[in-house]
C-alpha positions as CSV (number, residue, x, y, z in Angstrom):
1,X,0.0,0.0,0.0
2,X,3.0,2.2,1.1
3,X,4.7,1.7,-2.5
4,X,1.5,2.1,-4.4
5,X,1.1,5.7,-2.9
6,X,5.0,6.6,-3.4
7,X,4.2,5.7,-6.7
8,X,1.3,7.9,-7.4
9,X,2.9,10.8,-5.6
10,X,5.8,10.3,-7.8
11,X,3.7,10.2,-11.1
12,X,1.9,13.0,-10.3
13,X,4.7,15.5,-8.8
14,X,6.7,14.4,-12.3
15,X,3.9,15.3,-14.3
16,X,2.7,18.2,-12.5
17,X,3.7,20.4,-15.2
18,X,2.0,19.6,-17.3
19,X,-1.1,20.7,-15.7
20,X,-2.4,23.8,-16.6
21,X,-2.4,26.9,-13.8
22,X,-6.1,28.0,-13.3
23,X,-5.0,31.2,-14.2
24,X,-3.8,30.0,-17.9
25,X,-7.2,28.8,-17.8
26,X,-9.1,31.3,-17.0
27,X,-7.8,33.6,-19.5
28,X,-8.2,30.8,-21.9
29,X,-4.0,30.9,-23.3
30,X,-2.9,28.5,-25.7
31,X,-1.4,26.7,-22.9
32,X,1.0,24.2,-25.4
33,X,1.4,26.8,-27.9
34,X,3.6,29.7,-28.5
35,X,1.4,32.2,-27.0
36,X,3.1,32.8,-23.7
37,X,2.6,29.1,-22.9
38,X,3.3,28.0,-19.2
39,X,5.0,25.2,-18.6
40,X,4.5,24.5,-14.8
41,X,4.4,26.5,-10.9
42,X,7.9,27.5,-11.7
43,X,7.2,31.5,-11.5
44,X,7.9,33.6,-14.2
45,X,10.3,30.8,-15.4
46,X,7.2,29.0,-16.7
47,X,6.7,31.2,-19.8
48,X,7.3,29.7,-22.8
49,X,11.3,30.9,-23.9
50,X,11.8,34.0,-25.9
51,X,14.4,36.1,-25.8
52,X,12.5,38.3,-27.8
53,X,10.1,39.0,-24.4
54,X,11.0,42.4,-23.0
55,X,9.6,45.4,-20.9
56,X,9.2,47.8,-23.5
57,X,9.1,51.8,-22.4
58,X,8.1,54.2,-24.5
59,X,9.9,57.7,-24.2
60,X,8.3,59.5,-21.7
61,X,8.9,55.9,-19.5
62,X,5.3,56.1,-18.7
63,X,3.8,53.6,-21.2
64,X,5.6,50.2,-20.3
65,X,4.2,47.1,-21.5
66,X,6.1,43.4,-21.3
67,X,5.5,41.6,-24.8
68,X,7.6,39.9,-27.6
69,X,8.5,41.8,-30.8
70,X,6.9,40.1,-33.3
71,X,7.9,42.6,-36.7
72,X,7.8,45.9,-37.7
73,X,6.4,47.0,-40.8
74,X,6.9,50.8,-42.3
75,X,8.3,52.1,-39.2
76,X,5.8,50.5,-36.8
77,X,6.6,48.1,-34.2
78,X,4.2,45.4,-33.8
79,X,4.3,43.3,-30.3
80,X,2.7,40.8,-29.1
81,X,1.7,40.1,-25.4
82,X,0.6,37.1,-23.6
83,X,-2.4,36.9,-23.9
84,X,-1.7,37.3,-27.7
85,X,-3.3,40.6,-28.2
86,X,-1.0,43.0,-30.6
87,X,0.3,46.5,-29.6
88,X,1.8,48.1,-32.6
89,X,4.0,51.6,-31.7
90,X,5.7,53.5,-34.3
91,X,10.0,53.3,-33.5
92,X,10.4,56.3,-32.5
93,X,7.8,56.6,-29.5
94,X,10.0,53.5,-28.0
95,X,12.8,54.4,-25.3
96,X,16.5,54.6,-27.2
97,X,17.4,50.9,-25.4
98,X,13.9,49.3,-27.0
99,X,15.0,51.6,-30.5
100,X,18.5,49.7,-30.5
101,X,16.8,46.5,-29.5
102,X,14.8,46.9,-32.5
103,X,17.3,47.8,-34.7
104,X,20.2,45.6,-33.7
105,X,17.3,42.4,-34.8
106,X,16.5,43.8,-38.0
107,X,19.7,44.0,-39.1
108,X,20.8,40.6,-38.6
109,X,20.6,37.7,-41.2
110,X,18.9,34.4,-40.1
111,X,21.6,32.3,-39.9
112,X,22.4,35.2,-37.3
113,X,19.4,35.7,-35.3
114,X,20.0,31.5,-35.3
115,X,22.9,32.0,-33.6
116,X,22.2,34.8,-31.3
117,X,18.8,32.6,-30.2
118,X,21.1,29.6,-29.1
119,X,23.7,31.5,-27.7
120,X,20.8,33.2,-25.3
121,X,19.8,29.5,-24.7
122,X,23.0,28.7,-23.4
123,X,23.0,31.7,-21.1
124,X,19.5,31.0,-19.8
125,X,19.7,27.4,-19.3
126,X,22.4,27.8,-17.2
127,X,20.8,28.6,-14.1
128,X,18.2,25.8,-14.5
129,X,21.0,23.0,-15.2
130,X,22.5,24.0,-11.9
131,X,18.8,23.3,-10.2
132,X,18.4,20.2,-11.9
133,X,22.4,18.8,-10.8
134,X,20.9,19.8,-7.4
135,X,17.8,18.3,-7.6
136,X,19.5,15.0,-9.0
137,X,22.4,14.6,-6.5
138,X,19.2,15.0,-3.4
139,X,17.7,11.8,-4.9
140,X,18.6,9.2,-3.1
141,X,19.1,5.6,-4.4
142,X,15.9,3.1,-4.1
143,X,15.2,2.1,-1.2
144,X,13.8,-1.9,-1.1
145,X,12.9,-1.7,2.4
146,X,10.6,1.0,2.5
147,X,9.8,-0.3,-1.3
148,X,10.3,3.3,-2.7
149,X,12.0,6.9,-2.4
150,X,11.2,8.8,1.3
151,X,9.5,11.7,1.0
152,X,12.6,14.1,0.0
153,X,13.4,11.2,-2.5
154,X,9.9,11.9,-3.5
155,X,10.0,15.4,-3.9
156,X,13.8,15.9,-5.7
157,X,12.5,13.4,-8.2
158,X,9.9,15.3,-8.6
159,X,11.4,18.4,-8.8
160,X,14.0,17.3,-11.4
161,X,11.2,15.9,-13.7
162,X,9.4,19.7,-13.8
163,X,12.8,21.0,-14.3
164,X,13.8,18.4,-17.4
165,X,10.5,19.7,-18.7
166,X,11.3,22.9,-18.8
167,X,14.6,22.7,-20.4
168,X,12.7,20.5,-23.3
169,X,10.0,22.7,-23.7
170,X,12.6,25.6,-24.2
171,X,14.4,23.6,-26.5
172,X,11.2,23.3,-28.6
173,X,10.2,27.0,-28.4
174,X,13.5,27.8,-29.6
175,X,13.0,25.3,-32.7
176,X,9.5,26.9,-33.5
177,X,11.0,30.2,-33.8
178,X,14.1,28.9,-35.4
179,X,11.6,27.6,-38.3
180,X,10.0,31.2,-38.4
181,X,12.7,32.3,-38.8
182,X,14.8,30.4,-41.1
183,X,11.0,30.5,-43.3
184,X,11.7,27.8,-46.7
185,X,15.3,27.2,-45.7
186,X,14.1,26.1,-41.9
187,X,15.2,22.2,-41.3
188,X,11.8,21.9,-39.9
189,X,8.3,20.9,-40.6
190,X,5.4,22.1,-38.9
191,X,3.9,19.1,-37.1
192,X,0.9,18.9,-34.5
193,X,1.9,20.7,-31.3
194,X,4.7,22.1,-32.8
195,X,8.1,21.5,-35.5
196,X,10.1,18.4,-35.9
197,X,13.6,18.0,-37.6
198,X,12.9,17.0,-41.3
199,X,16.1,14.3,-41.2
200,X,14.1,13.2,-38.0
201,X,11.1,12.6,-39.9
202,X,12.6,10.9,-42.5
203,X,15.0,8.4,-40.1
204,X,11.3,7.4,-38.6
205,X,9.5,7.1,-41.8
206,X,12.3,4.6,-42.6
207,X,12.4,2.9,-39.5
208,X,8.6,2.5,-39.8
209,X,9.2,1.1,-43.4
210,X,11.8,-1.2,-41.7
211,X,9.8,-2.5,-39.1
212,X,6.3,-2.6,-41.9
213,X,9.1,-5.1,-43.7
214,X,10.0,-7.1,-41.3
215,X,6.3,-7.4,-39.6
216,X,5.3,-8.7,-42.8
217,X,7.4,-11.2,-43.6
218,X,6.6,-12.5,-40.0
219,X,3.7,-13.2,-41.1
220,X,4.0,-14.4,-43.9
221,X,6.3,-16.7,-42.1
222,X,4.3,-17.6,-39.4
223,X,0.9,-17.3,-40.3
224,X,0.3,-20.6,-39.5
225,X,0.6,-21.4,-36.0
226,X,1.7,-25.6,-36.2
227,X,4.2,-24.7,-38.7
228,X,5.2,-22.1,-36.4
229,X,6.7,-24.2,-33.6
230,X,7.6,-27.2,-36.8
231,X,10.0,-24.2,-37.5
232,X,10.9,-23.4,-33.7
233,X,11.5,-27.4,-33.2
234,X,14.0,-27.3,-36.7
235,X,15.8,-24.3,-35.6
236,X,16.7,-27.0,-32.5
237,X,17.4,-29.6,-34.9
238,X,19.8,-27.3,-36.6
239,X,21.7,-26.3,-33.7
240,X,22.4,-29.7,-32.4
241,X,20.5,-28.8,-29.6
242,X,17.7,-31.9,-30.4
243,X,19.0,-35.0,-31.7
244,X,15.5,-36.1,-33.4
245,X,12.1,-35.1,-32.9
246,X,8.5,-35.9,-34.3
247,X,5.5,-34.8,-34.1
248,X,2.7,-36.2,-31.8
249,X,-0.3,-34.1,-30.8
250,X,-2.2,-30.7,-30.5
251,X,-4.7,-29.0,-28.2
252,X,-6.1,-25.3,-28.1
253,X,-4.8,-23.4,-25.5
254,X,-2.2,-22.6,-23.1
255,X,-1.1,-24.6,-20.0
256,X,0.1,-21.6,-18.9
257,X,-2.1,-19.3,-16.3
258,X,-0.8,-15.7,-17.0
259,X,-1.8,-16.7,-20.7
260,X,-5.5,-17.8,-20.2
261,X,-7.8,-16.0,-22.6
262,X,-5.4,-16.1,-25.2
263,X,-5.7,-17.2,-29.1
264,X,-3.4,-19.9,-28.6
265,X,-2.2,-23.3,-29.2
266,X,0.0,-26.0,-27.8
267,X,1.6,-28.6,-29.6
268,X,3.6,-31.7,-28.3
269,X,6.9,-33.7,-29.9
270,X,8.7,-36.8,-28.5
271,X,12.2,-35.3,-28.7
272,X,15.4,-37.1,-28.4
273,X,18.5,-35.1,-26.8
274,X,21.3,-35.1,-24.6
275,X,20.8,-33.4,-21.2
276,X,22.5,-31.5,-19.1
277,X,24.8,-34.5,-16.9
278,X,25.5,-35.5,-21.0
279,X,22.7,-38.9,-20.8
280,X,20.9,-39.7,-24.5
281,X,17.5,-38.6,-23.1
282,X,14.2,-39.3,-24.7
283,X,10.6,-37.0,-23.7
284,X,7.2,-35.5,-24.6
285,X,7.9,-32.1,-24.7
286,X,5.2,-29.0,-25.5
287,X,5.8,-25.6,-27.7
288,X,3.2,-23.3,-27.0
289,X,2.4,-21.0,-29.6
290,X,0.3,-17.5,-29.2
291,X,-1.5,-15.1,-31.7
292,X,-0.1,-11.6,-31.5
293,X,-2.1,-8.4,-32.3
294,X,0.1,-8.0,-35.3
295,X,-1.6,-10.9,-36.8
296,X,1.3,-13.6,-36.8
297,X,2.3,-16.8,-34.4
298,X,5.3,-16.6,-32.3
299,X,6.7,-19.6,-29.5
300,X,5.2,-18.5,-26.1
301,X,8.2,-17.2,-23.5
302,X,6.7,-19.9,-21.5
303,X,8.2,-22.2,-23.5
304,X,10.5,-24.0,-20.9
305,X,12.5,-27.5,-21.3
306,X,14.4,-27.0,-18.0
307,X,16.2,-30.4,-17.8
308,X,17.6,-29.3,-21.2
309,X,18.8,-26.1,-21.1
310,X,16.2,-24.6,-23.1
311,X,14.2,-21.7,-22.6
312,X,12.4,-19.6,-25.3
């Protein structure tokens, strides 16, 4: 009982952020999006990452208003704040530090404003990785007497799972405006929730291929589930591990309790081999086979012939 409620304490405090605040619900934010998204209770730190986030203070330092510059078209600054509404102010109502701001962006190429966005990154992450180090070295190893973490154990762990979500969700915010910025030349491609790494997709569309393959020929192979263990019995044969072997019976099912309820069947073989103290043995032995949800027949890991060696 004590280890099923570490557990869920665990699972919950590691997940906790990503539960929306009631305040990012309230005023209905694109909580996973890039609209000053939060990422957990972790302050101000929660906002999605953008370097491009300022307090902007116009010159008479009475109008201050904290947004992300977004563009700015014929003179006109256009900003964007959290709750995704736009200011737009023309460049020269904006303090001289905002001004430079502005024009120091601008001016940049994208392979630039790239560069400058990691290097930020870098800078920001810092403090962050120093939590996390401290939050890792408080977790202490398992502990099989209490069956679990103690309650600090508990709480580090926790800790350190908002904090690695953090740094991954700043990692993706900086892809998504990496791809904005970067436009037809981006490595990216827009995806659901977000931009993946075009090589990425790729790799898994040919790993998916790979695996299609090799599911198929499966099968193929075994779509038949006596000649299914006929070719588990051979592979034995081959390997020297069975000296002879025939065929004697069938029955529907499994012997085996955790596999009740099963599509499966279990065939029987009088087998000739040399055990284990090296004695020219003769037995009936079973290979159970089971239905998969992939739609092919593979030897049950049930399958045990201990006296021979010979587990599946």
């Amino acid at each position: 009982m004590r280890r099923s409620l570490q557990i869920v304490v665990f699972v919950c405090g590691v997940f906790a952020m990503r539960v929306p605040s009631v305040d990012a619900q309230v005023k209905g934010r694109d909580y996973y999006g890039p609209r000053g998204a939060n990422y957990g209770p972790l302050g101000k730190e929660g906002l999605e990452w953008n370097p491009l986030r300022r307090t902007w203070v116009d010159v008479s330092g009475k109008f201050k208003v904290v947004a992300i510059f977004e563009d700015m078209k014929d003179g006109t600054v256009v900003l964007q704040q959290e709750n995704g509404d736009h200011v737009r102010v023309p460049l020269e109502k904006l303090a001289d530090g905002d001004q430079g701001f502005v024009r120091e962006w601008i001016s940049k190429s994208p392979q630039e404003k790239v560069r400058y966005l990691r290097d930020e990154l870098k800078k920001d992450n810092k403090s962050l990785e120093g939590r996390l180090r401290v939050a890792e070295a408080k977790v202490e190893p398992y502990n099989p007497l209490l069956m679990g973490w103690d309650k600090k154990g508990i709480k580090a762990l926790a800790d350190a799972g908002r904090i690695r979500g953090l740094l991954s969700a700043r990692w993706q915010a900086l892809e998504r405006l990496e791809h904005g910025i970067l436009g037809k030349d981006s490595p990216y491609v827009e995806v659901e929730g977000g931009v993946r790494l075009k090589e990425d997709i790729k790799e898994e569309k040919e790993y998916l291929a790979r695996r299609d393959a090799k599911v198929e020929a499966l099968r193929k192979a075994n779509s038949d589930p006596r000649s299914t263990a006929d070719t588990y019995i051979k592979t034995l044969l081959e390997k020297g591990v069975l000296k002879e072997a025939s065929f004697l019976s069938e029955r529907a099912g499994s012997p085996f309790t955790l596999e009740q309820g099963r599509e499966a069947k279990t065939y029987y073989y009088r087998v000739n081999y040399v055990s284990n103290a090296g004695i020219l043995m003769e037995k009936d032995a079973e290979v159970v086979v089971l239905k998969v949800p992939l739609g092919f027949w593979q030897v049950s890991e049930w399958t045990d012939w201990g006296d021979m060696g010979i587990r599946k």
